[in-house]
N, C-alpha and C positions, 0 to 999 in steps of 0.2 A: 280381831278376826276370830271365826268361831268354825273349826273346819274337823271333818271326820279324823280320827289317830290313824295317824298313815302304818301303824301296824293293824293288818288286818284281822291279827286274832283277839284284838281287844275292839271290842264294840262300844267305842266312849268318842267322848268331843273333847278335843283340846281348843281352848281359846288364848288366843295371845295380841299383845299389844301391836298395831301396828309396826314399828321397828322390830318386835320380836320376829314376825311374822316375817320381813323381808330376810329376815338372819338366818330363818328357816330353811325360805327358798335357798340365798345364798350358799348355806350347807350341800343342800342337795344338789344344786350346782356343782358343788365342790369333787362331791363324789360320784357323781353319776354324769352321762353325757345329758345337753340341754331336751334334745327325744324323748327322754326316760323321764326326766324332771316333768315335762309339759305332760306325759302320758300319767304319769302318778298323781298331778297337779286336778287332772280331769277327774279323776274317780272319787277324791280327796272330797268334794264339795265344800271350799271356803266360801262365808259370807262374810263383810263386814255388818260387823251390828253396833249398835248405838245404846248406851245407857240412860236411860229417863232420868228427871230430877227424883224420884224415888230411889235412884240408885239401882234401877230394875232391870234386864234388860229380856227382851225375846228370842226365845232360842226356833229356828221356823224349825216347819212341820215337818220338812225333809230330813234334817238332823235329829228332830227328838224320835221320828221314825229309825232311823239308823241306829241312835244310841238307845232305842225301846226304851226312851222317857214316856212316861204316863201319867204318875201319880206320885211317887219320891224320886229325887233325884240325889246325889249327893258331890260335891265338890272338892274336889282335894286339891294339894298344891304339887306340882311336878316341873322345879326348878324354874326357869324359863316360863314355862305357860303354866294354866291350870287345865285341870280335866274336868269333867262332868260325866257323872257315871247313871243307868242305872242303880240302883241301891243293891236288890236281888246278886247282878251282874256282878258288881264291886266286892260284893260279900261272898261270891262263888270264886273270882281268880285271885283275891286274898286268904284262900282255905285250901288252894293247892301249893306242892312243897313246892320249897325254894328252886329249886332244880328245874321243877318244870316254868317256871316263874322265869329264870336265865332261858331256858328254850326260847322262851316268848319271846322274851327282850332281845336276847341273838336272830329271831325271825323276824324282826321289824323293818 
């Protein structure tokens, strides 16, 4: 599954395995009423996507527009799932201090 980072101040795609992805949901479930879940679920945009025998897979247009992919992308690994960043993007909320870095991650 390849779905928007449900924190909204980071503009990236996290992709996770099928079972991850239910693990996902079921968190949110955990924490929040099923309302809030399905309304966060809506703006989230998950797709499942499929990997080619290249090992390749397509990120659509609604998402690389989201994550303002264009022309580099970069991938990192984030426990659980990965993320896909712009490059620019990736390299501007890793040059702010740590402090404001925990703001983000407590605002998620």
């Amino acid at each position: 599954m390849l779905a928007k980072n449900p924190n909204t101040k980071m503009c990236c795609l996290n992709a996770y395995t099928l079972q991850e992805w239910e693990n996902f949901i079921d968190s949110l479930n955990e924490r929040i009423s099923a309302n809030k879940t399905n309304y966060i679920l809506r703006f989230m945009v998950a797709e499942e996507i499929s990997i080619n025998k290249q090992g390749r897979f397509f990120v659509p247009l609604q998402l690389r527009t989201y994550a303002k992919i264009k022309e580099q992308a970069v991938i990192i690994s984030s426990g659980e799932h990965f993320e896909i960043w712009n490059k620019n993007d990736l390299e501007e909320t890793l040059s702010l201090p740590c402090d404001v870095l925990d703001l983000l991650e407590q605002n998620a």
